[in-house]
Structure formats: structure tokens, C-alpha cells
N, C-alpha and C positions, 0 to 999 in steps of 0.2 A: 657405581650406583647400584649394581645388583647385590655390596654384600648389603646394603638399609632394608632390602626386598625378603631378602633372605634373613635380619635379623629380627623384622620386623612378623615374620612369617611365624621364626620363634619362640617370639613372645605371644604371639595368637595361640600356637600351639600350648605353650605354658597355663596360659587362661584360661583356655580351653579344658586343659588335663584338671587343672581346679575344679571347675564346674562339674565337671565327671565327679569328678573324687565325692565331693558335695554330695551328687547324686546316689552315690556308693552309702557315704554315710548314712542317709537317709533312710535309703532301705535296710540296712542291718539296725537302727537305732530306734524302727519304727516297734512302737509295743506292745500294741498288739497283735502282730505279723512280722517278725525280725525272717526278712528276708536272707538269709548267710551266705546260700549258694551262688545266689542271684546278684549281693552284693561284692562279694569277692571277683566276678567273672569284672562285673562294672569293677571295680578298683584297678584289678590286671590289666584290664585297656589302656587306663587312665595312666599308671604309671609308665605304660611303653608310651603314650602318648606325650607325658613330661618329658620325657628318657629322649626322645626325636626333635622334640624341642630345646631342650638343653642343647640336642649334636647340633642343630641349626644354629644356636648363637654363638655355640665354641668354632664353628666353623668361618662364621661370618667374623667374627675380631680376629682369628688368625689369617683370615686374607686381608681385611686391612692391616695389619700390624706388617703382612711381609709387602705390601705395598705401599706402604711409608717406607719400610726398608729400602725397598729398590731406587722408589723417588727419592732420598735420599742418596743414594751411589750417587746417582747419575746428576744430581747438582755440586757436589766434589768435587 
């Protein structure tokens, strides 16, 4: 039950990192104030924050995947 908690956490985080990213855009794209500095700090968040989410769902399929595995032994 905890990896759904945990894949479901990483898809928040994913969404999440979009909306940032969005926000990042915004500010550098804006034309008459092209934020750069301000944009790039927002984008580097955004992408550790994808990057943490990404590790939350690789993590969560690899505990179920080795827990079919095991359920599987142990019905053999």
C-alpha cells in the first residue's frame, strides 16, 4: 500500500515541478522585464524538484516489481 503513497507523491511532485517550470518561463519570456537571473534560480528548483520526483516513482515500481517477485517464489 505505501509504494501508491509514494508513487502517487511522485506524480504531485512532477506537476508540481511543471507549474514551477511554467512560472520560470514566464519570468524570462516577460517583455518588457525579461527576468533571467530570477528565472533560471526558479527553473533550477523546478528541475531538482522533477529529478525527486522522477526518484519517487522509479523507486516505488521497483518495490512493487520485487514484490511480485517474492509473491511469486513463495506460491511455487
Amino acid at each position: 500500500m505505501f509504494f501508491w503513497v509514494r508513487e502517487l507523491a511522485g506524480w504531485g511532485m512532477i506537476g508540481g515541478s511543471l507549474v514551477i517550470l511554467r512560472m520560470g518561463l514566464g519570468l524570462a519570456m516577460n517583455t518588457r522585464e525579461p527576468k533571467i537571473v530570477e528565472a533560471s534560480v526558479v527553473m533550477f528548483a523546478a528541475l531538482g524538484l522533477m529529478r525527486a520526483g522522477i526518484l519517487l516513482i522509479r523507486m516505488s515500481t521497483a518495490a512493487r516489481l520485487s514484490r511480485l517477485e517474492v509473491d511469486g517464489e513463495r506460491r511455487s
